[in-house]
N, C-alpha and C positions, 0 to 999 in steps of 0.2 A: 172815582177816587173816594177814597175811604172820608168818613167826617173824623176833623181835627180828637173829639174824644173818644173816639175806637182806638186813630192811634196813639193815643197818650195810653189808655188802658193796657193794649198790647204794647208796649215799650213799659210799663210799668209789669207785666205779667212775665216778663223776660231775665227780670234781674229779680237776685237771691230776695230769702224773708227778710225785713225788715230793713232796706235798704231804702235810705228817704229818695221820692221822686223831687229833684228841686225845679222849680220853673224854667230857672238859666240854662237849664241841662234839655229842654225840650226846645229850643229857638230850631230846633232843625226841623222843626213840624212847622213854624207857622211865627210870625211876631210874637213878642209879650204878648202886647193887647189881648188878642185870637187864643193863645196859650190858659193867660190868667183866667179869659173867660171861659172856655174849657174847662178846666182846673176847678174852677167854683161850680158848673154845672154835674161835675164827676161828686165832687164834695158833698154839694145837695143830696143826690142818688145815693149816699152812703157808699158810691163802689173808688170812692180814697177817704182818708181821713187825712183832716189838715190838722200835721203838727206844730206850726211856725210859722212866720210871714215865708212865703215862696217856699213853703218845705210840705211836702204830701207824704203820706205812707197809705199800704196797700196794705187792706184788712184781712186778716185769716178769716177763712170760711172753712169750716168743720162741718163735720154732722150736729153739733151742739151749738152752733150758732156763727155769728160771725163776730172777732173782735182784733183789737190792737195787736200789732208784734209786740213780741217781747223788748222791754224799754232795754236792756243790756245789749240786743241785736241792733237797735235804731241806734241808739247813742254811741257804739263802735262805729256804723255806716255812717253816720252823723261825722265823727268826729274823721271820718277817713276822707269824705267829700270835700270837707270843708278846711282838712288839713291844718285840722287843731288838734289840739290835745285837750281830753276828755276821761276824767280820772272821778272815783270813787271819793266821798266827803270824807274828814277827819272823824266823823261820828263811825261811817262805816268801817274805812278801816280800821281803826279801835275794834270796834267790834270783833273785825274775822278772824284780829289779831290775838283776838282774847282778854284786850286789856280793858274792856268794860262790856259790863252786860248790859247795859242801852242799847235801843233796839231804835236803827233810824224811823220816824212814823211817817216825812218828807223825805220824796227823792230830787237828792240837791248830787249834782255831780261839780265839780270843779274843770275850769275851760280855760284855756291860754286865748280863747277869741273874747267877745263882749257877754257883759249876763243880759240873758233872758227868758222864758218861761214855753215848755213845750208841753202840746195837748199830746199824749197816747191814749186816744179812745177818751174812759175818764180821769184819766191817773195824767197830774200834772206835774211834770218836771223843771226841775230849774237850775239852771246853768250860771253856774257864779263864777267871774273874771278871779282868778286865784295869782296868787305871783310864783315868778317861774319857779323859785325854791320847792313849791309845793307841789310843783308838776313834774320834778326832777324823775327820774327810774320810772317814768310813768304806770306802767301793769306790773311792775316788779315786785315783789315783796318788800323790797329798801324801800319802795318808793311808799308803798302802803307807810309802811312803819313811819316815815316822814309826815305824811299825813294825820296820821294817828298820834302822831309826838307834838305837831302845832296844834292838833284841837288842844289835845289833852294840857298845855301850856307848861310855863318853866316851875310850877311846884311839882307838876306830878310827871315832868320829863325822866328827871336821874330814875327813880323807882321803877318808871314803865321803860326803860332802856334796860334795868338791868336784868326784867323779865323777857325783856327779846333777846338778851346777849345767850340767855339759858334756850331760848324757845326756838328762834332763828338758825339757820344751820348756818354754819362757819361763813360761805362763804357770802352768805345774804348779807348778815350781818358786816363781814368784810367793804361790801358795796355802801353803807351805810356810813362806813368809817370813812370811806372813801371821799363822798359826796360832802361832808361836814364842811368841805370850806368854801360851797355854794349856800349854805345855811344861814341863819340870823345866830349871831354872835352867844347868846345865848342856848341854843341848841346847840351849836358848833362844839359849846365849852363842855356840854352835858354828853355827848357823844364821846369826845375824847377822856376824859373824866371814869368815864366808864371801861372805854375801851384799853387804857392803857393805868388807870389809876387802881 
């Protein structure tokens, strides 16, 4: 019979890049105990990287070396396993949306599960508990803009709304108008304001 970390590595070599290996998900090989210990012996050897209590990823090996998946492939898999929602910070969406040239320098994603802090390789991420408003139209563009409108706060909401009502295509923006009465009172007013004022 195969030893417990062969087949963790083959059962980890099987499934797409960046897809986290969690603990819970290997009980068909062996107990926790048997698993976790594994799991840390695989860690040691460099052939997983532990992103998170019970969360592994499997490193790229190239010709140039070996290193993390890419953190936008983990944090989708991440957020698919775990059946959370897993969204881009108010800093970035502004960004991609154009309404500030700040450049995030920490990668902060917003989570409908618990915050906490994940290792990719050396790049550390962190997952902040957000309220559902902000997780609304999750990968959408509305939903960016929502994000992008609660960083930005209620002085520079009307302004930065009426630059997405221009930038936005109709019917993104439509989704936006839509959503305002899941929103804080305050955006709610600056959304409609906009949109019908």
């Amino acid at each position: 019979m195969q030893p417990l970390t062969e087949q963790i590595l083959a059962h980890s070599e099987g499934l797409p890049e960046g897809t986290p290996v969690a603990a819970k998900s290997l009980l068909h090989l062996g107990n926790r105990a048997a698993v976790d210990q594994a799991l840390s012996r695989l860690t040691e050897r460099g052939q997983l990287i532990r992103a998170g209590r019970g969360v592994y990823l499997r490193p790229i090996t190239s010709r140039f070396g070996t290193r993390a998946p890419s953190v936008e492939q983990a944090v989708e898999a991440l957020a698919t396993q775990r059946g959370e929602v897993i969204v881009s910070n108010g800093v970035a969406a502004a960004n991609a949306l154009g309404l500030t040239t700040q450049v995030p320098i920490r990668s902060v994603y917003l989570t409908s599960g618990r915050s906490r802090t994940m290792n990719f390789g050396k790049q550390v991420i962190e997952l902040r508990h957000a309220p559902r408003w902000q997780l609304t139209l999750a990968n959408r563009p509305a939903g960016e803009a929502v994000r992008a409108l609660a960083w930005l706060g209620p002085e520079k909401a009307e302004e930065a709304l009426k630059t997405l009502k221009r930038k936005m295509p109709a019917g993104a923006f439509g989704e936006l108008v839509a959503v305002a009465p899941q929103l804080p009172t305050w955006l709610a007013r600056s959304v409609g304001k906009t949109a019908y004022g």
